[in-house]
C-alpha atoms as a printed R data frame, in Angstrom:
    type eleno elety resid chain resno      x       y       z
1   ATOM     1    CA   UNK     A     1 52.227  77.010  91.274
2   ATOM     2    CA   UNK     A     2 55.207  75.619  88.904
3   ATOM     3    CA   UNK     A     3 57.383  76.343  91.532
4   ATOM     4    CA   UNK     A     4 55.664  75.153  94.412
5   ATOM     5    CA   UNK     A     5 55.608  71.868  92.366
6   ATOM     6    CA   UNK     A     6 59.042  72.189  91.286
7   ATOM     7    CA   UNK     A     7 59.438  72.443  95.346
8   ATOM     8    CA   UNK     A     8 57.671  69.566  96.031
9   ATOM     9    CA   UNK     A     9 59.290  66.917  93.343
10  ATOM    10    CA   UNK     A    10 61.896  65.410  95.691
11  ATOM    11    CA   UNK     A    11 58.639  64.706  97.993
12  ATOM    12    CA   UNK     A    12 56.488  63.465  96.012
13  ATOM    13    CA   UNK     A    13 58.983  60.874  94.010
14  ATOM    14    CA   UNK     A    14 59.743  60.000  97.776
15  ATOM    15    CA   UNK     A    15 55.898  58.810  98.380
16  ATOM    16    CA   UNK     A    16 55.697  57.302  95.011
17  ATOM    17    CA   UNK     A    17 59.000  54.966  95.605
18  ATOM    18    CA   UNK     A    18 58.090  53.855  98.907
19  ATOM    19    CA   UNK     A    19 54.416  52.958  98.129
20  ATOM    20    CA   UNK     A    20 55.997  50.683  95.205
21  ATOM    21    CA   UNK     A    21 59.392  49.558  97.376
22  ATOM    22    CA   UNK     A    22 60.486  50.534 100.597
23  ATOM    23    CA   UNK     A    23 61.813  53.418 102.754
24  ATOM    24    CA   UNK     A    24 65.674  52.588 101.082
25  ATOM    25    CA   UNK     A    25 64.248  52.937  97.976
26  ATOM    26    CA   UNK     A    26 62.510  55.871  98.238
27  ATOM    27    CA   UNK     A    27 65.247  57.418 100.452
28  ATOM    28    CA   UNK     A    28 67.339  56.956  97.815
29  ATOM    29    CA   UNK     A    29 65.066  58.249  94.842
30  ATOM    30    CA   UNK     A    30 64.602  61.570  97.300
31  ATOM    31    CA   UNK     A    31 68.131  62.557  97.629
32  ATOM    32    CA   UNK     A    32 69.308  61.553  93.927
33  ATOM    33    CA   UNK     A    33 65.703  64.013  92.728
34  ATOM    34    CA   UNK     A    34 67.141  66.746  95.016
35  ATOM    35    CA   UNK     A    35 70.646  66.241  93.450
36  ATOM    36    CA   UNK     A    36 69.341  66.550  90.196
37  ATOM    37    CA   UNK     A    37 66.853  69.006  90.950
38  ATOM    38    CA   UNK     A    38 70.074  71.302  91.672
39  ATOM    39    CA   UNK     A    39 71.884  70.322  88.903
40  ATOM    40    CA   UNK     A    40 69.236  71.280  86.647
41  ATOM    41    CA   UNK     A    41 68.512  75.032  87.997
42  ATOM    42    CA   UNK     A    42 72.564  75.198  87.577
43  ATOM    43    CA   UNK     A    43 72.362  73.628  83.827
44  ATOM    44    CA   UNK     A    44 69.508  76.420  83.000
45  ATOM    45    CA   UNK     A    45 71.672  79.236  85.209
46  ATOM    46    CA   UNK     A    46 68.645  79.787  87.177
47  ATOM    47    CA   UNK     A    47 69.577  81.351  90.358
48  ATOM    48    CA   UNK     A    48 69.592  78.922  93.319
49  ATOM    49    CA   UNK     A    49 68.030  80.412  96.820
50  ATOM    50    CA   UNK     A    50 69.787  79.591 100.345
51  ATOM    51    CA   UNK     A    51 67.190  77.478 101.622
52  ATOM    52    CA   UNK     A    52 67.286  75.476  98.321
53  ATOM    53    CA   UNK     A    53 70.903  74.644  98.674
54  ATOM    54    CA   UNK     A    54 69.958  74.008 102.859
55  ATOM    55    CA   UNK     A    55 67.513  71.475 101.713
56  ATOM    56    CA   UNK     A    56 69.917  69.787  99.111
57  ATOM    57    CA   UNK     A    57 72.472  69.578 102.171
58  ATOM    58    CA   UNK     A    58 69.911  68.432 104.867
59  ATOM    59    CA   UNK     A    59 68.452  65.659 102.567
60  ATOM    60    CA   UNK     A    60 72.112  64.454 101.267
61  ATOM    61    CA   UNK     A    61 73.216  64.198 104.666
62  ATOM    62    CA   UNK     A    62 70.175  62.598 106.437
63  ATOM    63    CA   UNK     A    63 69.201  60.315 103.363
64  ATOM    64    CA   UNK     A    64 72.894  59.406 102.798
65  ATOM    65    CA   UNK     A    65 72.512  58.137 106.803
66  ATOM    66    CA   UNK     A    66 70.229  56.009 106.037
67  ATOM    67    CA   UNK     A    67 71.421  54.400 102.967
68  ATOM    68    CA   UNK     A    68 75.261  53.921 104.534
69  ATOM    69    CA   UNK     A    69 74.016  52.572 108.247
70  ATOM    70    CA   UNK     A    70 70.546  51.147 106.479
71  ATOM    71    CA   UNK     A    71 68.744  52.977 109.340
72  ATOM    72    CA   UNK     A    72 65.420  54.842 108.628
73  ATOM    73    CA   UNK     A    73 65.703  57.148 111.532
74  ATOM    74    CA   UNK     A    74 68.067  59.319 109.818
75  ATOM    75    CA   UNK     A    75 65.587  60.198 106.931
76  ATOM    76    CA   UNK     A    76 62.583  60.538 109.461
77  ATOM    77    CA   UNK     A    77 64.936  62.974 111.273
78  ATOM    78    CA   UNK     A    78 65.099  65.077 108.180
79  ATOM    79    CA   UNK     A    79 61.994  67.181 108.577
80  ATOM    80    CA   UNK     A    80 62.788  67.714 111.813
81  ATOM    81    CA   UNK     A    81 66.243  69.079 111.194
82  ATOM    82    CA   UNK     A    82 65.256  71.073 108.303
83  ATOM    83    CA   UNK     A    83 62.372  73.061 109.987
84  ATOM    84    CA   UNK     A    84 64.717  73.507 113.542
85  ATOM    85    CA   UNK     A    85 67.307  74.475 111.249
86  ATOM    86    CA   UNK     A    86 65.106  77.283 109.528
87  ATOM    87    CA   UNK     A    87 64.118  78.188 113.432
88  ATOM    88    CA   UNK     A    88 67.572  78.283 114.591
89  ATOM    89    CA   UNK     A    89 68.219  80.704 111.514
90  ATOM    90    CA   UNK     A    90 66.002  83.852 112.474
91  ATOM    91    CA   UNK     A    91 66.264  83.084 115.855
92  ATOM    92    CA   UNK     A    92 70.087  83.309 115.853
93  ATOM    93    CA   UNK     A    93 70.066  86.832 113.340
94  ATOM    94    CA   UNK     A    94 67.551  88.676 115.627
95  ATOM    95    CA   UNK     A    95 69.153  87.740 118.733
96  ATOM    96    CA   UNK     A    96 72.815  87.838 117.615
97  ATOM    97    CA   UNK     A    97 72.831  90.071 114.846
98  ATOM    98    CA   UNK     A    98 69.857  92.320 116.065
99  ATOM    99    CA   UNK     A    99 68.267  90.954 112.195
100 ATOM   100    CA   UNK     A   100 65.087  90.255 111.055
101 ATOM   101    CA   UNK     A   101 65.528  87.656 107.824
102 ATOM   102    CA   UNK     A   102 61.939  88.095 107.116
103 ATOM   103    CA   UNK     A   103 61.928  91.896 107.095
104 ATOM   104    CA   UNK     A   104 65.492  91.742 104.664
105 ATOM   105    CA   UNK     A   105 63.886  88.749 102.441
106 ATOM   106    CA   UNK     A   106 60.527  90.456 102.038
107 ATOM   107    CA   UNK     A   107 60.790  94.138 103.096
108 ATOM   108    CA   UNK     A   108 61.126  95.211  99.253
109 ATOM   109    CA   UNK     A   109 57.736  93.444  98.400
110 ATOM   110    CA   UNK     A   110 56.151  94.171 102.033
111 ATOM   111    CA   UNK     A   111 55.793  97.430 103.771
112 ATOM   112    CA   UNK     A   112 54.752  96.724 107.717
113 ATOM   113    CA   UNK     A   113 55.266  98.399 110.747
114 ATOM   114    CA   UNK     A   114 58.555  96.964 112.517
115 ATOM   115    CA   UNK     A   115 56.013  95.287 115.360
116 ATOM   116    CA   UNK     A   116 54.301  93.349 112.678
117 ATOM   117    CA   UNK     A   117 57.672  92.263 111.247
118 ATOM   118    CA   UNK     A   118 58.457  91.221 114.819
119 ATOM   119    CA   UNK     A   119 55.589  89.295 115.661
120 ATOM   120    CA   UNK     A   120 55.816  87.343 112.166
121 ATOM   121    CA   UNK     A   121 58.951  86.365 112.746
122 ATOM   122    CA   UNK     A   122 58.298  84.786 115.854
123 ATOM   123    CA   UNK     A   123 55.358  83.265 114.468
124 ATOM   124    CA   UNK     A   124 57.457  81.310 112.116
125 ATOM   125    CA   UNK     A   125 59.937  80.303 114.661
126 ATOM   126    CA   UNK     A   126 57.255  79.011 116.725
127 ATOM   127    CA   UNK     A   127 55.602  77.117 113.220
128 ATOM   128    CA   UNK     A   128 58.719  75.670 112.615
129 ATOM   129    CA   UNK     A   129 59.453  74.458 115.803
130 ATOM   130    CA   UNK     A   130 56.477  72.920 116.436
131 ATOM   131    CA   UNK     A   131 56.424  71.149 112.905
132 ATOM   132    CA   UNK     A   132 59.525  69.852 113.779
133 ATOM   133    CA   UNK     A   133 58.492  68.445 117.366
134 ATOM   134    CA   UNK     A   134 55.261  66.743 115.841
135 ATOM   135    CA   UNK     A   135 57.550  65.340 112.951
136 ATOM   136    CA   UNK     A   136 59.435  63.324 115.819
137 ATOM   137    CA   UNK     A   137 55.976  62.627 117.766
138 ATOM   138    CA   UNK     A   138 55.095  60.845 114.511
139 ATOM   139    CA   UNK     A   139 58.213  59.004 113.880
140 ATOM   140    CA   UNK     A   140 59.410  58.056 117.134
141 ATOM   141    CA   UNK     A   141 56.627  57.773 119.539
142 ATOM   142    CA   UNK     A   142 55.914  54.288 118.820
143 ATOM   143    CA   UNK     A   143 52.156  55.100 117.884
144 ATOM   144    CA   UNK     A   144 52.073  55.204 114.770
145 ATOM   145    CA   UNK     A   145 53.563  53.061 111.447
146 ATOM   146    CA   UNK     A   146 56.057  53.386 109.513
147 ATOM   147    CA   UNK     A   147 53.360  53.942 106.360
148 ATOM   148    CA   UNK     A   148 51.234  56.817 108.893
149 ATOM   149    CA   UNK     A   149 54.553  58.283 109.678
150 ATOM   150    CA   UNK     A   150 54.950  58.478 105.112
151 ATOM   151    CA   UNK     A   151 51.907  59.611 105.065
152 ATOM   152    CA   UNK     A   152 52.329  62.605 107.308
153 ATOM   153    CA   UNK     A   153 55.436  63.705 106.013
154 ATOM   154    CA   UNK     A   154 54.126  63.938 103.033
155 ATOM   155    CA   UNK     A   155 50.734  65.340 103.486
156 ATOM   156    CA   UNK     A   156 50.192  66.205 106.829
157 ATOM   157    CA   UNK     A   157 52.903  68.521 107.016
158 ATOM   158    CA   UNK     A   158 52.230  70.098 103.836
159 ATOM   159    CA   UNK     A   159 48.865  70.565 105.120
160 ATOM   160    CA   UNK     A   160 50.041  72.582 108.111
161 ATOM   161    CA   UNK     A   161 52.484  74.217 106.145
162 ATOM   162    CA   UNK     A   162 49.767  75.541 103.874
163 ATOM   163    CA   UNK     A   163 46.958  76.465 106.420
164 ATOM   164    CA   UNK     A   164 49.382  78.733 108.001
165 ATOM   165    CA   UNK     A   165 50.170  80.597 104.989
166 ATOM   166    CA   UNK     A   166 46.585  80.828 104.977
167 ATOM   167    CA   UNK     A   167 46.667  82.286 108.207
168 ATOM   168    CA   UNK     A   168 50.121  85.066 107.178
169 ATOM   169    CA   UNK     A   169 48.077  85.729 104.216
170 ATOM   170    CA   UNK     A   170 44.803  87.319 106.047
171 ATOM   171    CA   UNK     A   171 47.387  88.322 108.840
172 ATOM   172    CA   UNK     A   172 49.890  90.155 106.166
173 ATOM   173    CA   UNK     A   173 46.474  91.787 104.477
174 ATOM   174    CA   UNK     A   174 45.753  93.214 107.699
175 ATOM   175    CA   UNK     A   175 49.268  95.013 108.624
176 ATOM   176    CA   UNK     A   176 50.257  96.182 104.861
177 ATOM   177    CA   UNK     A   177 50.756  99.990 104.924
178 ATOM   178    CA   UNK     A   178 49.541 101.901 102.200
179 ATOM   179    CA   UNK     A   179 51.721 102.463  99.676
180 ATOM   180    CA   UNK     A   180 53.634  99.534  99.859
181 ATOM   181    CA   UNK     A   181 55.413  98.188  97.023
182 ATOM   182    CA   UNK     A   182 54.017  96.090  94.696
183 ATOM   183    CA   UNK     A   183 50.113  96.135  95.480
184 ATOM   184    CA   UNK     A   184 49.552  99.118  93.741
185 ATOM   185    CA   UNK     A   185 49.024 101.389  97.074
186 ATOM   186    CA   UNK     A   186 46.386  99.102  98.520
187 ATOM   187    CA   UNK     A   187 47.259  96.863 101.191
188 ATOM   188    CA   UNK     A   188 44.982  93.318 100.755
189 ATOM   189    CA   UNK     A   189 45.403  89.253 101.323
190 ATOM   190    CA   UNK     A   190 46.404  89.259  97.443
191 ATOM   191    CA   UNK     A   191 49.468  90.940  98.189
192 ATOM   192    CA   UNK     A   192 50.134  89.429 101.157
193 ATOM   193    CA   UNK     A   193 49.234  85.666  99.881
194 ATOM   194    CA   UNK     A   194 52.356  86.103  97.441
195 ATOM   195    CA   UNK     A   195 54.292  87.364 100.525
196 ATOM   196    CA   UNK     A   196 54.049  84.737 102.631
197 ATOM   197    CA   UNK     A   197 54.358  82.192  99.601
198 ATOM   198    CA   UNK     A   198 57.965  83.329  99.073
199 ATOM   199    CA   UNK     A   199 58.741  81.347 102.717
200 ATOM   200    CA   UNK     A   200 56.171  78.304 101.846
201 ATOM   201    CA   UNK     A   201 59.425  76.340 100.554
């Protein structure tokens, strides 16, 4: 839970700054959190994970748009270019490199059949892609406000995020092999809950 929240503190100072200002504001508030968010892990020498340091770059780039040209579209791109980016990622190592990022991040902690590994991978990919797609429905379609288009960036995405964890969770519980690492020889949802929180970044 810490670290979900510790996750989660660039978003949230993000909704609190634009209810109180506007999208600048709160643009900038997001990317100088993430910054220091960083710079605090580095202060306490905790380690740093890839798709910590991918966030810092997406949200430095994007937000930094959007202050420099004063254009919001750059930080509503952000989710969108985070998640695709993610996609793009184990996409590109299981076709290119034959790799499964899941199975290598999780395989110490998770014992499954390689066709379960397969078909979570792709389930991702597919999550991620179509977060990303109804990220730029929201922002861009012209049917909904600025403030709904806030609003679902910062909840409705979480939301999704966290009912298909949900979803890996029973799904992991069901394809654990006995014996597996770390759940004591029983596979169950407990075990696979944690799994699938490791990706709920």
């Amino acid at each position: 839970m810490k670290k979900f929240l510790f996750d989660l503190f660039p978003l949230l100072l993000f909704f609190v700054a634009y209810r109180f200002a506007d999208i600048q504001v709160a643009t900038a508030v997001a990317v100088i959190a993430a910054v220091l968010q960083i710079l605090w892990m580095r202060a306490r020498r905790q380690p740093i994970e890839t798709m910590q340091w991918l966030t810092l770059g997406i949200i430095v780039i994007f937000g930094g748009a959007t202050l420099w040209l004063n254009d919001p579209a750059f930080i509503k791109w952000k989710p969108t270019a985070l998640y695709w980016l993610f996609a793009a990622a184990l996409l590109g190592a299981r076709l290119i490199r034959g790799q499964n990022l899941l199975k290598k991040l999780l395989g110490e902690k998770v014992s499954m059949p390689d066709h379960a590994w397969e078909k979570m991978n792709a389930s991702w990919i597919l999550f991620f892609l179509i977060a990303g797609a109804l990220n730029l429905y929201v922002a861009f379609s012209g049917h909904f406000s600025e403030d709904q288009w806030v609003n679902f960036k910062v909840f409705g995405l979480m939301i999704l995020m966290l009912v298909f964890v949900v979803i890996q969770s029973i799904w992991l519980g069901r394809h654990m092999q006995e014996g597996a690492p770390g759940n004591g020889g029983k596979a169950g949802t407990g075990s696979g809950k944690g799994a699938a929180n490791d990706e709920n970044y």
